[in-house]
C-alpha positions as CSV (number, residue, x, y, z in Angstrom):
1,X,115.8,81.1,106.6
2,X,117.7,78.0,105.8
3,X,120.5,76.2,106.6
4,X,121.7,73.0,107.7
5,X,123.2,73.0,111.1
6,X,124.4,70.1,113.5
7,X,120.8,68.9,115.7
8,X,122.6,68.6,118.9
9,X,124.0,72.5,118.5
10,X,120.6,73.5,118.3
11,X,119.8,71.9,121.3
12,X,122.7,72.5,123.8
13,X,121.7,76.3,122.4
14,X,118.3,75.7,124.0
15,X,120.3,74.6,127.3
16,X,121.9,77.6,127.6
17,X,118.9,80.0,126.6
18,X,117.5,78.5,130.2
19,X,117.1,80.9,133.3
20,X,119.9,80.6,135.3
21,X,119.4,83.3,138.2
22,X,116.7,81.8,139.6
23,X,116.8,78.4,142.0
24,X,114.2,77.5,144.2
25,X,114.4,77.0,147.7
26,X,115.3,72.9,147.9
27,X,116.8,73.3,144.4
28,X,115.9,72.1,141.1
29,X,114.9,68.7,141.7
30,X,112.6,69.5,144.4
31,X,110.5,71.1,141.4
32,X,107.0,68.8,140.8
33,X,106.4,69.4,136.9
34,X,103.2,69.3,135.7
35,X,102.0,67.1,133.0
36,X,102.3,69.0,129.6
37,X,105.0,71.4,130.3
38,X,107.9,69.4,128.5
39,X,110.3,70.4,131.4
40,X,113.5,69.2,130.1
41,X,114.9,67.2,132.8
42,X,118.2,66.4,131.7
43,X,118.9,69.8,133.2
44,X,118.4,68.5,136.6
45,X,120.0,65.6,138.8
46,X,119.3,62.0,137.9
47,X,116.9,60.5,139.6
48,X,118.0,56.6,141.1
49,X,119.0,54.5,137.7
50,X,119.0,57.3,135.3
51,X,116.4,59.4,133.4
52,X,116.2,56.5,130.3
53,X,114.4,54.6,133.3
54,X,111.7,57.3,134.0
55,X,108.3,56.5,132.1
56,X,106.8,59.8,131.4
57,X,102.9,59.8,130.9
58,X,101.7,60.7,127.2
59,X,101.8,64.1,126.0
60,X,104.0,65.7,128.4
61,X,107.5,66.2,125.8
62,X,109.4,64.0,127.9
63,X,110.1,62.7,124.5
64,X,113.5,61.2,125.4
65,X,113.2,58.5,122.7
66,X,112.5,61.0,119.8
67,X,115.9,62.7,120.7
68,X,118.7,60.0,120.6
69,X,122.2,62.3,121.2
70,X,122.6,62.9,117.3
71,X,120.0,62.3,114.2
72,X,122.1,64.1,111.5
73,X,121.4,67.7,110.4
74,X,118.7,69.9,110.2
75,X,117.0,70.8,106.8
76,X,116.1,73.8,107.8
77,X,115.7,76.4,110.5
78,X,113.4,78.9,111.2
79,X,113.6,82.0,114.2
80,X,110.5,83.5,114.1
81,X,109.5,86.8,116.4
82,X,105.6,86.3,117.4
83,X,104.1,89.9,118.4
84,X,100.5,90.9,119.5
85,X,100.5,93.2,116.7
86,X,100.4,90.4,114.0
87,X,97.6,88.5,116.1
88,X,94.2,88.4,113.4
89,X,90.4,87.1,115.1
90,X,87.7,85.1,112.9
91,X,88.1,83.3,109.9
92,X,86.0,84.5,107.1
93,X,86.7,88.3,107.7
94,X,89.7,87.8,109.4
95,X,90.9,91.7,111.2
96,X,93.9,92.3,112.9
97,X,92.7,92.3,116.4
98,X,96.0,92.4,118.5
99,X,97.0,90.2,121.1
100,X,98.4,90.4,124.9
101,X,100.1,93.6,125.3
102,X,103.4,93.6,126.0
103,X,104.4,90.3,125.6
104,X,106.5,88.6,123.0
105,X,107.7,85.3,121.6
106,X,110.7,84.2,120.2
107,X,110.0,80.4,118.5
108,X,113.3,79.2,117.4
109,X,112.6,75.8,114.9
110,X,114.8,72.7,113.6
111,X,113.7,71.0,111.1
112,X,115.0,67.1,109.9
113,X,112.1,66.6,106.9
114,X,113.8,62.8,106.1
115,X,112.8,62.0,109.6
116,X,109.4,64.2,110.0
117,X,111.5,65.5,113.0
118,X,111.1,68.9,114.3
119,X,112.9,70.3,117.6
120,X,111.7,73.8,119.2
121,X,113.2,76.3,121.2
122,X,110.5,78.6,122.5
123,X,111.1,81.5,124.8
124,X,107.9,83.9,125.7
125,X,108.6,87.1,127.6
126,X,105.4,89.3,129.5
127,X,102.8,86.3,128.4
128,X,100.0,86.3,131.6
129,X,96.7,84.7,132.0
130,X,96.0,81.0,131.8
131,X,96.7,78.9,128.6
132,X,94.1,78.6,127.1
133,X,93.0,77.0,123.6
134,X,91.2,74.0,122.7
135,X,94.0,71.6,121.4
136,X,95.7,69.9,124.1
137,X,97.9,72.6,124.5
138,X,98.4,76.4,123.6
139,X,101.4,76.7,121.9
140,X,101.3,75.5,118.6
141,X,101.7,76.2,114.6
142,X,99.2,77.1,112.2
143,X,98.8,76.7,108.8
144,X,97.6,80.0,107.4
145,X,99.5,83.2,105.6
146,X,99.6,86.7,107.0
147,X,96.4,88.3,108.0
148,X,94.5,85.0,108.0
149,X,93.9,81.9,110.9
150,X,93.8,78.6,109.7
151,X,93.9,74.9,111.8
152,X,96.7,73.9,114.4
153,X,99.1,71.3,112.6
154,X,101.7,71.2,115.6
155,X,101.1,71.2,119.0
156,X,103.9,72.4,121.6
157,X,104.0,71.8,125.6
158,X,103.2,75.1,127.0
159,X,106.7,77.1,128.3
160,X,107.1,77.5,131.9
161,X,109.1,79.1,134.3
162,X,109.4,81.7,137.0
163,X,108.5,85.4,136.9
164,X,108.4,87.6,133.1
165,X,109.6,84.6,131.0
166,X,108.9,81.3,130.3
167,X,110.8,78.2,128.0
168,X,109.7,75.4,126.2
169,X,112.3,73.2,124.0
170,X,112.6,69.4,123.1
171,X,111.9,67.3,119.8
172,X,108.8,65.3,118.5
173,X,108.6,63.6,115.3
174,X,105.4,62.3,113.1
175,X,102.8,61.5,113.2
176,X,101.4,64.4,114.8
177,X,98.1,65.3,116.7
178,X,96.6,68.7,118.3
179,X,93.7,67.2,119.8
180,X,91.7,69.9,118.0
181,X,89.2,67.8,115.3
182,X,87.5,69.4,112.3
183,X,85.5,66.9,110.0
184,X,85.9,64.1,112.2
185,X,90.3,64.0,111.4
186,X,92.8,65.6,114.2
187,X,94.1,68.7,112.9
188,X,98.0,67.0,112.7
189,X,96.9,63.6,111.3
190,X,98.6,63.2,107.9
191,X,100.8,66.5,108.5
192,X,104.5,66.2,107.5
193,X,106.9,69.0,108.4
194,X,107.8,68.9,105.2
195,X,105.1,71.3,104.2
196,X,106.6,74.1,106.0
197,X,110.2,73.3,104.3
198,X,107.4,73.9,100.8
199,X,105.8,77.0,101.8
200,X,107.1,78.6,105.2
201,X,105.4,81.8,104.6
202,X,102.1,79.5,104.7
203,X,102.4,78.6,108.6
204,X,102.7,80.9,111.8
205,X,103.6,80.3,115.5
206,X,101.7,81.6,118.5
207,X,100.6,80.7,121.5
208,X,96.6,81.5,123.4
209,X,95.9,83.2,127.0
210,X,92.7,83.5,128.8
211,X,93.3,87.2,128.4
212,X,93.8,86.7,124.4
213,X,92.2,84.2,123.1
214,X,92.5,84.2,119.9
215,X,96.4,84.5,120.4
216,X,98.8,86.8,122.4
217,X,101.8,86.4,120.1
218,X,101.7,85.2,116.8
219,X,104.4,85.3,114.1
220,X,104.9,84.0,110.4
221,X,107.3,81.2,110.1
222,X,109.0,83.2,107.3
């Protein structure tokens, strides 16, 4: 569905969607983060001089600079609910195969199409097993309609968190890669998210376990 909704809402929404009844023993800012997992650390304490004077390494959605404090509106924005049940295997025949029972994603999507922007709020409930995919991460979206699989366009840092659910929200804008390569081109190279604001129904989100490959959740953008 679309509408146009103030970019900084969306994210102080994602804020809130955060667990809150968990802390670990020497607190928040004890936690060491992993590269990839686009913690969002403006949730936590500053470190000495400020976050804007932590270099985060490539690819981990630290991606303070592609999320000044306001950029305008949204163009559109998208909830999608990702189930195993809508999960499909291969590519020529594609069946409906199922994914990781009992799990469930909820991929909430902001999209800014004048500045190839796109911010994501992504909460997974039940998902187990390792990530597992061969882009350089497992969360992503697809081009491809209902009941068929097509090639990653975006790729997402994997949600983390404690116990049966797990969070994953920041921005990115274009260019885009996936780190998945068909023909010799990245996947993202060229991709605008403009092409899902043309044909929604033509992209899904999901994210890949070791114990379902070929997705554990998966849902149509519209």
């Amino acid at each position: 569905m679309k509408s146009s909704i103030a970019a900084l809402a969306f994210l102080t929404a994602a804020v809130s969607a955060a667990p809150t009844d968990y802390t670990p023993p020497d607190g928040w800012e004890s936690v060491k983060y992993p590269a990839g997992t686009g913690a969002n650390l403006d949730k936590y304490p500053a470190p000495p001089g400020g976050w804007e004077n932590v270099k985060y390494p490539p690819g981990t959605g630290a991606n303070g600079a592609d999320c000044p404090p306001a950029f305008g509106n949204f163009t559109s924005t998208y909830a999608v609910v990702a189930t195993p049940d809508q999960v499909v295997n291969g590519t020529t025949n594609p069946v409906f195969t199922g994914g990781l029972p009992g799990s469930i994603g909820y991929y909430n999507f902001g999209i800014n199409s004048d500045l190839d922007l796109i911010c994501w709020n992504i909460k997974l409930i039940g998902f187990s097993g390792e990530y597992q995919s061969a882009a350089k991460t497992a969360t992503h979206v697809h081009e491809g309609a209902m009941g068929q699989n097509g090639p990653p366009r975006l790729a997402f840092p994997n949600p983390v968190g404690e116990g049966h659910e797990r969070y994953s929200f920041g921005c990115m804008t274009g260019p885009f890669t996936t780190g998945v390569i068909a023909d010799g081109t990245d996947t993202g190279a060229g991709f605008k998210v403009k092409q899902i604001e043309a044909n929604p129904a033509g992209f899904f989100a999901d994210v890949h376990s070791s114990k379902a490959v070929p997705g554990a959740v998966r849902g149509q953008i519209a």
